[in-house]
C-alpha positions in Angstrom: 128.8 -40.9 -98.7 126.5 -39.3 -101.4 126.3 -40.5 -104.8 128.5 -37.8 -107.5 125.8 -35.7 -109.2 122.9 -36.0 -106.5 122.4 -32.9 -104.0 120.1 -32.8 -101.1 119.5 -29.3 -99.0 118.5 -29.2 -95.9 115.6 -27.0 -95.8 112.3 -26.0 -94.1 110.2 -26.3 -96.9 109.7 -29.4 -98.3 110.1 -28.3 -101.9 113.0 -26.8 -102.0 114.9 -30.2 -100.2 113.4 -31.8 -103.2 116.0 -30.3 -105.7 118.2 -32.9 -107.1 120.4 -32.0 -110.2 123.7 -33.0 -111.8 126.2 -30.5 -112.5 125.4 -27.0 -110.8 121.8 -25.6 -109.0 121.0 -22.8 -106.9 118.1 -22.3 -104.7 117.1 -19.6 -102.7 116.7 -19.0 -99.0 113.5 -18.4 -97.4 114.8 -14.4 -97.0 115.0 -15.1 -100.9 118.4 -13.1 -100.7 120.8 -15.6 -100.6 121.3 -18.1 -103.4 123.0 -21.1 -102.4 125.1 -22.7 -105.3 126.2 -26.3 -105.4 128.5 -27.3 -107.9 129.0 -31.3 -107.9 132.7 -32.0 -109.4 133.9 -35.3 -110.9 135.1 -36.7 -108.2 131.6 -35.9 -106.0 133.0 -33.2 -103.5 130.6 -30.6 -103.6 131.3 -26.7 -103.4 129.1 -24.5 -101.8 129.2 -20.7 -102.8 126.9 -18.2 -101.7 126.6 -15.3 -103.6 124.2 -12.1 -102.9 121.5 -11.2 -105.1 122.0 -8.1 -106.6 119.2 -5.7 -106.8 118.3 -4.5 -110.0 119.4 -1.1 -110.5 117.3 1.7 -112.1 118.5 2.4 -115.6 119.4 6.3 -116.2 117.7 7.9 -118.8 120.3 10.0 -120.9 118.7 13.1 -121.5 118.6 14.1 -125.1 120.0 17.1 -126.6 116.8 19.1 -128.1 117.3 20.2 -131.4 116.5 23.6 -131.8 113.9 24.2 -134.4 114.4 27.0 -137.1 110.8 28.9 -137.4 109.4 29.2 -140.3 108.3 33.1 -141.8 104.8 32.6 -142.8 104.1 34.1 -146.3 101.4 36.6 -146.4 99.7 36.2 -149.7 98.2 39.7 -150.7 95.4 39.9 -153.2 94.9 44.1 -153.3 95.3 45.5 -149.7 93.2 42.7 -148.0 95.5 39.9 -146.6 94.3 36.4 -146.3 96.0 35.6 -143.2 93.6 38.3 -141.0 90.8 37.5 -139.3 87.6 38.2 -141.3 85.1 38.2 -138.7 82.8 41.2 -139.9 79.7 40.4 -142.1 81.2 42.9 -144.9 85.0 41.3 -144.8 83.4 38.0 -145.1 81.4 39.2 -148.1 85.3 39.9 -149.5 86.5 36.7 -147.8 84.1 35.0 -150.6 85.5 37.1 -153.5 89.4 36.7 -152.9 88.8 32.5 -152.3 86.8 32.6 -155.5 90.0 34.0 -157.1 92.9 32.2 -155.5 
């Protein structure tokens, strides 16, 4: 008869025989599937349960609502007929380009 608290297990590897707790241990199978679960009880009968692991499943990403963005009206800032916001490209609009900055 075994001594309350001490569990052996039978196993292959020699490292996995050597487990000896009080109260409850698990160790795993050489598939590495099943966990074996000894629970030593007061009086020293021993309960085996073996329980599956469960594979981890993939969290879901919850998709977010996208929040529709109001557009914003650029302002066009007019100085005379020539507005900023063009592309002054030409050597004689550059020329103004220098002018309006010069004012604004």
């Amino acid at each position: 008869m075994q001594q309350p608290g001490v569990c052996e297990a039978s196993s292959p590897v020699p490292e996995l025989s050597r487990l000896q707790t009080t109260g409850t241990k698990s160790r795993e199978s050489l598939l590495g599937r099943v966990v074996i679960r000894t629970s030593v009880t007061s009086e020293g009968r021993e309960e085996k349960k073996k329980k599956k692991k469960k594979k981890k499943k993939k969290k879901k990403k919850k998709k977010k609502k996208k929040k529709k963005k109001k557009k914003k009206k650029k302002k066009k800032k007019k100085i005379g007929t020539v507005l900023l916001t063009t592309s002054l490209s030409s050597p004689r609009q550059s020329s103004m380009k220098k002018n309006i900055t010069a004012h604004s």
